[in-house]
C-alpha positions in Angstrom: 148.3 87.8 126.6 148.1 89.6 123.5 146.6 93.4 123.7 143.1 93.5 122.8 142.1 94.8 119.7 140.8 98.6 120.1 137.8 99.7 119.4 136.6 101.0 115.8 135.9 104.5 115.9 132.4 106.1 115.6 133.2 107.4 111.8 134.5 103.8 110.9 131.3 102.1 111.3 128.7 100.7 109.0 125.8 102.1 109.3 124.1 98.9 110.3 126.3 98.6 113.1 126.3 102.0 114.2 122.4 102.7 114.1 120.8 99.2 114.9 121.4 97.7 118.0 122.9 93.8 118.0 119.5 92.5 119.1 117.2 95.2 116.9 115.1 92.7 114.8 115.3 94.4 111.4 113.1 93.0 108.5 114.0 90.8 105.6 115.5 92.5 103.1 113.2 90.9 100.0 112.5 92.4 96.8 109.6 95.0 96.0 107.9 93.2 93.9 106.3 89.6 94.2 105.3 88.4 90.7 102.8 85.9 90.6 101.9 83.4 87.7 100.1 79.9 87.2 100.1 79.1 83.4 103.3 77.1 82.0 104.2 79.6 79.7 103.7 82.5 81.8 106.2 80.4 84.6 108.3 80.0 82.3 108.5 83.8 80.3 108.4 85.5 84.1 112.0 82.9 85.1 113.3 84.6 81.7 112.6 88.0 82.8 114.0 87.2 86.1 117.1 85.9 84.2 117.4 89.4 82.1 116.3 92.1 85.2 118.0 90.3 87.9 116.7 90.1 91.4 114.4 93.0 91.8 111.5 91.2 91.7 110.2 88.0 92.8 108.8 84.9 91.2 105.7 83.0 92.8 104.7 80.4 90.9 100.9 79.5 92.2 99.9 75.8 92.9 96.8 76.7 94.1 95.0 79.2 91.2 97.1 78.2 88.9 96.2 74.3 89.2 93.3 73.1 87.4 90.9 71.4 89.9 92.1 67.6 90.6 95.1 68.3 88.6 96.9 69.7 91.7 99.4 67.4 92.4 100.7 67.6 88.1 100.8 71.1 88.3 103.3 71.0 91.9 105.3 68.8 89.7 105.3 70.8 86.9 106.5 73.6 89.1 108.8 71.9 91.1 110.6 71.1 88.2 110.7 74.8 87.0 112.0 76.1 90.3 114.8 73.3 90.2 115.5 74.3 86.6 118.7 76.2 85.7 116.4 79.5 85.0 116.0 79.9 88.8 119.4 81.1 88.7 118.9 83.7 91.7 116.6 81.7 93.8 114.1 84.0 94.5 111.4 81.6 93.1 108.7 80.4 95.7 105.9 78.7 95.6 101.9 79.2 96.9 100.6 75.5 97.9 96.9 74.8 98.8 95.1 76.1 102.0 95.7 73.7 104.6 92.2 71.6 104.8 92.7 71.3 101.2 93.2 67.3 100.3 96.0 67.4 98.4 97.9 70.2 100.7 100.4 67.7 102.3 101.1 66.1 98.7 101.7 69.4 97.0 103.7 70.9 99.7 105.9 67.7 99.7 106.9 67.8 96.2 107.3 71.8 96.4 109.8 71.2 98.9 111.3 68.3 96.9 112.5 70.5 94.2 116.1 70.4 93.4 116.3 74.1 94.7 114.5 75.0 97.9 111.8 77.6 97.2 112.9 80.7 98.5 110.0 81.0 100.7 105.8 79.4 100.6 102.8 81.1 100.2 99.9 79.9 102.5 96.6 80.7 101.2 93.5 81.7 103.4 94.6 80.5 106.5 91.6 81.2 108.9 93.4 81.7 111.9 97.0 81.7 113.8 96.2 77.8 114.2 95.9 77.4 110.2 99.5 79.1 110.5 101.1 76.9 112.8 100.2 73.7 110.7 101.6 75.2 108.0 104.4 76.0 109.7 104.7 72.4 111.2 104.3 70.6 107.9 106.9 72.4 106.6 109.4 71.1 109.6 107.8 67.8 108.9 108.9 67.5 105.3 112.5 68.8 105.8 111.3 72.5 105.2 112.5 74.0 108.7 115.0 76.3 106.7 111.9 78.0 104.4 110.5 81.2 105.4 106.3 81.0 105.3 104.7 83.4 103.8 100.3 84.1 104.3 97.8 86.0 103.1 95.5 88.2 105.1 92.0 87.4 102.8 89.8 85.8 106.0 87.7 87.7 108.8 89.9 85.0 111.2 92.8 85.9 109.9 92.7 89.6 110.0 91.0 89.2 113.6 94.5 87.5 114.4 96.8 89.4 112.1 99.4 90.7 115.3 99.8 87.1 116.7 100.3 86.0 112.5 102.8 88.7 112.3 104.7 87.5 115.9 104.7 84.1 114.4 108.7 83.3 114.2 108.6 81.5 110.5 106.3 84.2 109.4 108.3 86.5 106.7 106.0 88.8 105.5 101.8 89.0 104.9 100.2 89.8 102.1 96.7 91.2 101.5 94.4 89.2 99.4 91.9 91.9 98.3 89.2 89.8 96.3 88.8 86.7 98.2 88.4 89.5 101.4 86.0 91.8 99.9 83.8 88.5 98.5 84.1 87.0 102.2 81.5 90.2 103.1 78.9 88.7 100.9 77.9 91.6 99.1 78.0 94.2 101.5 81.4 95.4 100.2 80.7 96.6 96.5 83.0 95.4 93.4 84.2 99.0 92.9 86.4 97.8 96.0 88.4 96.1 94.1 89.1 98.4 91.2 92.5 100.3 91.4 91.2 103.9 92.8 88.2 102.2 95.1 90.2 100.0 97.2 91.8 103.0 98.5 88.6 104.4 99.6 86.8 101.7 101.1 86.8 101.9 104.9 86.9 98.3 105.7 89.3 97.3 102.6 91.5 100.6 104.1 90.9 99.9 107.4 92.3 95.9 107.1 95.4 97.3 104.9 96.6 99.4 107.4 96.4 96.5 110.1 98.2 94.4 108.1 101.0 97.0 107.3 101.4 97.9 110.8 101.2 94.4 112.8 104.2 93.8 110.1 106.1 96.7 110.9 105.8 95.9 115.0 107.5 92.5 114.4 109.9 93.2 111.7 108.1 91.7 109.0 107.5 92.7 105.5 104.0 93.9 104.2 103.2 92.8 101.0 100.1 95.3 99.5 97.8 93.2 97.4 97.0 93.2 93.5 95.9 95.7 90.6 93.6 94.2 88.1 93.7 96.5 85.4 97.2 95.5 84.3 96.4 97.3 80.8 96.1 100.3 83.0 99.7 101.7 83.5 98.6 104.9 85.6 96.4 103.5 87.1 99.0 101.3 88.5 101.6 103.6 89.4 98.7 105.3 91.7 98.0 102.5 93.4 101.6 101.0 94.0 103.0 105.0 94.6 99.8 104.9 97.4 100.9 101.5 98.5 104.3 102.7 99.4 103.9 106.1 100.3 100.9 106.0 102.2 100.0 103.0 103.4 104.0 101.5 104.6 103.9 98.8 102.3 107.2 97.5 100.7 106.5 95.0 98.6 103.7 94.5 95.9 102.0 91.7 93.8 102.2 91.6 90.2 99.9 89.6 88.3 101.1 89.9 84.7 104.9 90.5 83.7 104.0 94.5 82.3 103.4 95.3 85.8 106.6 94.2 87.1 108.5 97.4 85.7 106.1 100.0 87.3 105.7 98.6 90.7 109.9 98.2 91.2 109.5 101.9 90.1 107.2 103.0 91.8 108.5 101.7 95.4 112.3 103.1 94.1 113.4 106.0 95.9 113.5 109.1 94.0 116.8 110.9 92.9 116.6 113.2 95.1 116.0 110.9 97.8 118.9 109.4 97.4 121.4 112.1 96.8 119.9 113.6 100.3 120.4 110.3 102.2 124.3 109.8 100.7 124.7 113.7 101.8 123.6 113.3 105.1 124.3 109.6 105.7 128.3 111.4 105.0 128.4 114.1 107.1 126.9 111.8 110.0 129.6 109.2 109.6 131.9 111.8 109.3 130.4 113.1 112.8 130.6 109.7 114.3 127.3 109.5 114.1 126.9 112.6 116.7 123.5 114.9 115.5 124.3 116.9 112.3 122.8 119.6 110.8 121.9 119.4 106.8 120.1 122.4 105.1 119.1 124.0 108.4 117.7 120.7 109.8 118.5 118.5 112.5 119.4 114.9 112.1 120.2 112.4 114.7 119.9 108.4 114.7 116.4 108.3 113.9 116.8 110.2 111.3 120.0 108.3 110.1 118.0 105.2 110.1 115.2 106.5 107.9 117.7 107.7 105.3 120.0 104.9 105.5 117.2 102.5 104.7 116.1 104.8 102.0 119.8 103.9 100.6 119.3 100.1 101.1 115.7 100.0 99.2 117.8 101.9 96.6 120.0 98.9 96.5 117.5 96.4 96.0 115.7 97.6 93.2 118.7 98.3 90.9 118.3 96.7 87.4 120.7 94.8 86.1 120.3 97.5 82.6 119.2 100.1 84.7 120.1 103.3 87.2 122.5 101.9 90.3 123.9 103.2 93.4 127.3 105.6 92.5 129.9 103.1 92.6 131.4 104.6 95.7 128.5 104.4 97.6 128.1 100.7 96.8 131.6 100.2 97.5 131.5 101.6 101.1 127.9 100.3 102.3 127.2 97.1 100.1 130.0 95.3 100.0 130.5 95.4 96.5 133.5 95.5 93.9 132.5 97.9 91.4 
């Protein structure tokens, strides 16, 4: 019998090997930004941008606020044909369909998933419950969709009430926060001002359900989605909120509703420079230790440190423009698999 193969050693391994176990769920690695849009022309000017920025941000194209009422089933078509089109050249385009005691919800999903490119996920609107969820999720099997990760929104007193058993849901990929339709379900008692940029951050119950979302995501390896800015004229205003999003609240991902918000979101979830060169310096000496503790700047590091900064490096990774700042070459060389 031939000898076995040895072992690599410590220093030799990626750091996905070396600081994740086999087994570790980790969560999907999708991009910052989920860019929503309903209109024809807006479809089709976001699948341009797409085309010119590259991957760092997501396409949604919305069957369900984007469709004019009774015109539902033309407007899946109308998208279906765009996400089969040669302009979803990254596919990264999905798709939100109806809630699921909407009429036409079985039609629409079926020619969504008929399009000659799979979405790259579906968007389920206002589920009320983790029963609404399931359905979705068996429709989908039932129409050849087994393969597409389902995406929800968190808008409904049901569905917040359920939002760790949502989260555990296997075909679940990530939630998402639908702000308006959640603070209209109180009836008043929440005022509009929760919904502006600056007040949805202050609002107890509009904080409190954020941070339920975020965290039953982060316990099963899912990937929080924090929920719109309506000023898009408003660029600081923007920044705040997406910087607060990320920074605060352990969101990593963010709507866009209107293509001048793409830009500053991706930014604003984008590690800093310094970030960066601190998690290549000490992500190096820590390989270079076989991942044994380090020291760096009169601070301690050991794997749970590493795994912070190396998933500081991979958010890095995924929102590089096409025409913008990257990763230095060798870094991408050695951790990304990539021939620069």
């Amino acid at each position: 019998m031939p000898a076995p193969s040895p072992n690599p050693s410590p220093a030799a391994l990626h750091p996905r090997t070396a600081l994740f176990d086999a087994d570790e769920p980790a969560p999907p690695a999708l991009p910052v930004c989920d860019h929503y849009c309903g209109v024809e022309s807006r479809m089709r000017k976001s699948l341009e941008l797409q085309a010119r920025l590259g991957p760092v941000f997501d396409v949604t194209l919305d069957a369900e606020d984007g469709a004019p009422v009774g015109g539902e089933v033309e407007h899946a078509l109308l998208i279906a044909s765009l996400m089969g089109g040669q302009a979803n050249r990254f596919g990264r385009v999905g798709a939100r369909i109806l809630p699921v005691d909407h009429p036409r919800f079985d039609d629409v999903l079926q020619i969504v998933l008929g399009a000659a490119h799979a979405p790259a996920y579906v968007m389920l609107p206002k589920p009320r419950s983790l029963t609404d969820v399931a359905h979705a999720a068996a429709a989908l099997d039932a129409v050849g969709g087994g393969s597409v990760p389902l995406h929800a929104l968190i808008e409904t007193h049901g569905a917040l009430a359920e939002v760790g058993a949502i989260a555990a849901h296997p075909r679940i990929e990530s939630l998402s926060f639908g702000l308006m339709d959640f603070v209209s379900a109180h009836r008043g008692a929440i005022p509009a001002s929760a919904m502006s940029a600056r007040g949805q951050f202050e609002h107890p119950l509009v904080v409190r359900a954020k941070l339920e979302i975020a965290a039953a995501c982060h316990a099963h390896a899912k990937v929080p989605s924090h929920c719109v800015v309506t000023e898009f004229k408003h660029a600081a205003a923007l920044m705040e909120a997406a910087s607060k999003a990320c920074r605060q609240f352990g969101y990593t991902r963010m709507w866009s509703i209107h293509p001048d918000q793409i830009r500053p979101i991706v930014d604003a979830f984008t590690p800093s420079v310094a970030e960066v060169d601190q998690a290549i310096e000490i992500l190096g000496a820590a390989q270079a230790a076989g991942w044994a503790p380090t020291r760096h700047r009169d601070t301690l590091h050991d794997r749970a440190s590493y795994r912070y900064f190396w998933q500081i490096l991979e958010r890095a990774h995924r929102t590089s423009y096409a025409d913008g700042p990257q990763l230095p070459a060798e870094v991408r060389r050695a951790y990304f698999d990539e021939s620069v």
